[in-house]
Structures are given as C-alpha cells and as structure tokens.
N, C-alpha and C positions, 0 to 999 in steps of 0.2 A: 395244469391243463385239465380241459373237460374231462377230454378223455379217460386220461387216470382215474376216474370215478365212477363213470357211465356203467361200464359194466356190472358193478358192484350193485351200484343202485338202481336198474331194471332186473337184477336178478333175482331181487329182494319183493319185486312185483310176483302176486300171485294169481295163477291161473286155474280156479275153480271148474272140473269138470265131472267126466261118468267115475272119476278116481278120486273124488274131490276133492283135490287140489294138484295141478302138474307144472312140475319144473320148467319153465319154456327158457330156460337159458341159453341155450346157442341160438334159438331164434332171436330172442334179445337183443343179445352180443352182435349178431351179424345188419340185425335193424338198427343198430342206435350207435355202439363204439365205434370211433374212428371218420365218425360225420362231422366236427366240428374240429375247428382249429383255432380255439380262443385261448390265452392268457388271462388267468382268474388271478386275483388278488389273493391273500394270504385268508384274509375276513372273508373273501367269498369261500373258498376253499373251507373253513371252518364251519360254515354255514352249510356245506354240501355234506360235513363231515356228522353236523348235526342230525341233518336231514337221515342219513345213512342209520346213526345209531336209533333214530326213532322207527324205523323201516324194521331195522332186526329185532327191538321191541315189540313188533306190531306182530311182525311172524313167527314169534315165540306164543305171543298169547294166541294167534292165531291157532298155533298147534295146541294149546292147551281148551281151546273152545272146543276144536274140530275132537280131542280125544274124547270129553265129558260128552259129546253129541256122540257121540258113536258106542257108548256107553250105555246108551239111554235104553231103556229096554220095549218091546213089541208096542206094549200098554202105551209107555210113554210119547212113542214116537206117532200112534194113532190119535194121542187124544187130546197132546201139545199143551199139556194144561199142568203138566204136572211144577213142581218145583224146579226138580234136575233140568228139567225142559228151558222153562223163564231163565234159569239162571246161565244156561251154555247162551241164550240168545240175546241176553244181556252180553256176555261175554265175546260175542261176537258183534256187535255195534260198539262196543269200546275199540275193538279192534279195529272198524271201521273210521274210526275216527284218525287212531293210531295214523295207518296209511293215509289219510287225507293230509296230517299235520305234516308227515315225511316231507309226502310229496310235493307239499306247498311248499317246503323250505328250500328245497331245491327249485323248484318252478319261478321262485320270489328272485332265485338271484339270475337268472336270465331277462326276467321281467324289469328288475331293475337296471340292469344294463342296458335293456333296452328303454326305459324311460331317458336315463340319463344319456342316450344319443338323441332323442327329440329335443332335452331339454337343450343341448349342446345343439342343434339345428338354431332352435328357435332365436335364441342369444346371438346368435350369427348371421337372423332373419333370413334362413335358405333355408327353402324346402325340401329340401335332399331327394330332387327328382333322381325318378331311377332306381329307387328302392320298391316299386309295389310289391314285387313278391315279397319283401321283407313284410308291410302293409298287412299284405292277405296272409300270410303264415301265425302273426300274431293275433288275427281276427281270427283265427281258426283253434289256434288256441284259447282264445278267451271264449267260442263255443265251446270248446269239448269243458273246459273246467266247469261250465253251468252246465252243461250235461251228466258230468259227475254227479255235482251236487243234488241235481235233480236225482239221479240214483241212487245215492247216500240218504235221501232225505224219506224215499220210498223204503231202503231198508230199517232206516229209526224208525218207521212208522206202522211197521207189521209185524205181527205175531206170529209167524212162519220161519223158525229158518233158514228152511233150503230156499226160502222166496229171498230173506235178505243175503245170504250166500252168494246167491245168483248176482245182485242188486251192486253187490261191493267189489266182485269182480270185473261187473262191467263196469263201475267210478274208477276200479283202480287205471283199468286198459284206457279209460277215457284220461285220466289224469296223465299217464303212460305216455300217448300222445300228444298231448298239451304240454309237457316239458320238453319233446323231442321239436312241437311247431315252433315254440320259443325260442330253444336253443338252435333252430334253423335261423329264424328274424333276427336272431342277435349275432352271427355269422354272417350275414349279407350286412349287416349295419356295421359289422368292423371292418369288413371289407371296401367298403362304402369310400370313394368313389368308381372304383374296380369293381366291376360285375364278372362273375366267374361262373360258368357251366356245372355247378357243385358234383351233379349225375346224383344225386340221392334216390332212393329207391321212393319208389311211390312221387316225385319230384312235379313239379306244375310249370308250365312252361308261361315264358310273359303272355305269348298269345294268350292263352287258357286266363291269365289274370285280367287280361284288358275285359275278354267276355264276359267274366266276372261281373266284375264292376259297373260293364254295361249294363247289366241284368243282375239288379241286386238279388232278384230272386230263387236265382242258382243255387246263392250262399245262403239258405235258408236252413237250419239244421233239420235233420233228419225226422219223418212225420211219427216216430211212436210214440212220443209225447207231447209234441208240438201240434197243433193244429192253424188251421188259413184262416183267417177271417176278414172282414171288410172292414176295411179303419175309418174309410170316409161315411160308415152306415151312421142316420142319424141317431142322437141319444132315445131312448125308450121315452111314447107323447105319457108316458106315468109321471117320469120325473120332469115333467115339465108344467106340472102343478102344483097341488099346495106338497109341504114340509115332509120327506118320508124319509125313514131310519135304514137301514141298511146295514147287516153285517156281514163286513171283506174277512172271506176267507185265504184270500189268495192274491197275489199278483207277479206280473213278470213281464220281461222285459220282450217275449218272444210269445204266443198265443198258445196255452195247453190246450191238449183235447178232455171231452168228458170223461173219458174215462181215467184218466191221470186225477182229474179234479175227484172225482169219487176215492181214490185214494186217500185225499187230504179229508173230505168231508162225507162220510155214510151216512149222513143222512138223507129224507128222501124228498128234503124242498127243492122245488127247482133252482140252477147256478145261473146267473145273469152277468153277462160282461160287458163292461165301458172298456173304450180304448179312452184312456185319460193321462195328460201332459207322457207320451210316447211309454206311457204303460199299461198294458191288460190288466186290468183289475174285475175281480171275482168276485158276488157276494152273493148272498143269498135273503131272501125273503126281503117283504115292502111294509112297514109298519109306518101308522099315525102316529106312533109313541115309543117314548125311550123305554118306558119301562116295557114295553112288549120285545122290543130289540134288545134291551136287557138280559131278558128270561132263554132266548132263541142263543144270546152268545154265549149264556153259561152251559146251554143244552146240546150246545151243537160239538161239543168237543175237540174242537180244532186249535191248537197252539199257536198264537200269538193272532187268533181272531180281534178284531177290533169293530166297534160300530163308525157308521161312516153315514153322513147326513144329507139329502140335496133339495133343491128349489128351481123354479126353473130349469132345469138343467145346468146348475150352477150348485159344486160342490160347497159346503159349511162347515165351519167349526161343531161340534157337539153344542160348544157355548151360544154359539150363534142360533142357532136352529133352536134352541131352548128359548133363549130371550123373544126371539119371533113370534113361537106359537102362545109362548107368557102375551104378548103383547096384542096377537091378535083374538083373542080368549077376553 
C-alpha cells in the first residue's frame, strides 16, 4: 500500500528555515498519510523503496554540506570565495540533485499508473468522462515538477549558498506536492467509474474544475517566474528580412519574466522572445554573420546556448542560412 511509505518518504523532505533546516514531520504525516487507497505492485513498491534510500542519501549529505557551511569562518562566509566555501556549495547541489532523483522515483510510479489508465481508456476507445479532477490534479502536478526544476536550475546556477538553500527547499515542497497531485489522479483513476467525495485537505471541487477549464487562464502557474505575454503579437519586421543569427539562451513551455532570464544570462544584451511551434524561445542579440554569433555564444556563458538562424520570419537550419547567404554573396 501507498500508505505504508508515504510517511517515510515526506519525512525525509527538508524544510529549510531561520534554524536551517526543520523537521516538519507531523505536518507531513497529517498532509499526505492515509490519502490514498491504492494496491502497488511488488516492482512499484521497490521502486518506492529505491526512491526512499536515495532520499536518506541525500539527507545525510545534506547534513554534511550544512556542517562544512557552518564551519566556515567570518572571512569566509563574507567573501564566498574561499575554498571551504565552493566546496560546502558544490556539496550542496549534489544534494540537490540527490532529492530530485528521490523524488522522481517515487513521483514515476504514480505517473505511470496513471499513463497506463489512459493507455487502457484509449484501447477501449472511452474517454473515461468523469474523471476531470483526476485531469486537473495531474496538470497540476506536471506544473509544480517544472516549477521545481525551474528552482533546482536557479540553485545549479549561483554562487550563493544561502540563495541555493532557499532554491532547493522550495524544488523540494514543489516536488512534495507534485507527488501527493499524482498520487490524488491515480486514486480517482482507480476508482474510476465511482466518483467519491475523497475530503482531502486543500481538495477542489468539480464546480471549481469546470471554471478551470473554462478559463485556461486560472491554471497559469504562479507570476515569480513566469511572466504574460501576447502569443498572437507579430514576429519582430527585423526578422522579416535578410539572414540574421541569433543566439537561444533559453526556452520554455510557459513565458519567464526578465528577471528569471537575467539569472540564466548576465549579460547586458538585450533578451528577445518568439512564441514559436507553442514554445517561448529566448535569445539574444541580431548578427549578419555566424562568425559574429559565434564569438557572442562563447562569450555569453550560458550552458547549452545554441545559435538559431531566421529569414522572413521563417526559422533555418544553420546549414541552410549558410548556403543562402554563400549564394546570395
């Protein structure tokens, strides 16, 4: 049973505060245990079991970052430069990682139980009306897990710390609840054709889902890192000229604000965004030439930058955009 586990494995979640780091176990316990009523396979149960040992991996190194930090002396902790310093912050994004893997291994097998009730819909060509809150609980978790990631990727990315501390607490609480929205969806979907009054704490009622739905933009996640933009705005009349290069620092499937983007890239060109095939994409500066976008993607020091080419307002291969201007030349 879920249950059997649940507790073990939100108690192993860490909560970063003025004590930095607090036990929240009986809020846990009293949030999560005892919510679900599902029969797990022996292979899922392994898998929960894995998750579990990765989790107590994570919170050991955990404490071993947090002692070497607190270790650190006046000097070191002003001036963040030192050795002892890199090396607890290093030690503490491994850690980050740590609880990401956990948490995935356990999040994977609700996830896949609940694929294999659509896959098992679809084979049967029934839509299995009547499940939206299953629907909306699993879109909710598939926010919060990019919400994580978004936090996880902020703490890989800084040289601070108490900034990535903060960063991996909030991934964890987000990942936290992305296993608990799961393992809600995969509970109405075994219940399924039985709809049942669950009473879960924080619960949404179908009214509340139909409005939803009406109004996708409810369900927008939260603005501290997302930002609104206008999808129907035409492309920039720049790229609807001759051949310019372009290099994507970024993109995603929901709109970032500038100052998330400044995270990714300090430098001080200006960020331009395409909504292109239903993804925000990011890049920076407008060159005649590869070798000038060249120069700009080794300089801008953003990991897994790429150059990105357009013409009329019609993206190109690199190859393509090369043979072109060879040809118009």
């Amino acid at each position: 049973m879920y249950t059997k586990y649940a507790g073990q494995v939100f108690c192993l979640l860490f909560f970063l505060g003025n004590n930095l780091f607090i036990n929240a176990q009986e809020r846990l316990i009293s949030n999560y245990t005892g919510e679900l009523n599902i029969k797990l396979t022996s292979s899922d149960e392994k898998k929960i079991e894995k998750g579990i040992e990765i989790l107590i991996e994570a919170d050991k190194q955990l404490s071993q970052a947090e002692s070497r930090y607190l270790n650190l002396s006046e000097l070191e902790l002003k001036e963040k430069i030192s050795e002892n310093y890199e090396q607890a912050l290093e030690e503490l994004k491994a850690v980050s990682e740590l609880y990401k893997e956990g948490n995935m291994s356990i999040h994977q097998v609700f996830k896949e139980k609940c694929e294999t009730f659509w896959t098992r819909m679809k084979k049967v060509q029934h839509f299995a009306a009547g499940v939206e809150k299953g629907k909306y609980y699993e879109s909710q978790s598939r926010k919060h897990m990019l919400m994580a990631q978004q936090r996880r990727d902020q703490a890989s990315w800084t040289d601070r710390y108490e900034y990535a501390r903060v960063k991996i607490r909030e991934a964890n609480e987000l990942e936290n609840e992305a296993i608990r929205d799961q393992g809600r969806a995969l509970q109405i979907y075994t219940d399924y054709p039985v709809e049942y009054n669950y009473e879960w704490e924080n619960d949404i009622t179908l009214e509340e889902v139909y409005e939803i739905y009406k109004n996708p933009a409810v369900n927008e996640p939260p603005e501290d890192i997302y930002a609104t933009v206008d999808t129907d705005a035409k492309v920039d009349p720049v790229l609807m000229k001759e051949i310019i290069f372009k290099v994507q620092i970024a993109a995603h499937t929901v709109p970032l604000t500038e100052e998330y983007l400044r995270i990714i890239y300090k430098g001080g060109m200006p960020i331009d965004m395409i909504y292109e095939d239903e993804w925000y994409k990011y890049s920076i500066g407008r060159f005649t030439g590869f070798e000038e976008a060249t120069k700009v993607l080794e300089e801008c020091k953003v990991r897994k930058a790429f150059i990105v080419a357009y013409q009329d307002g019609k993206k190109l291969t690199i190859k393509e955009a090369i043979e072109l201007m060879e040809k118009m030349q």
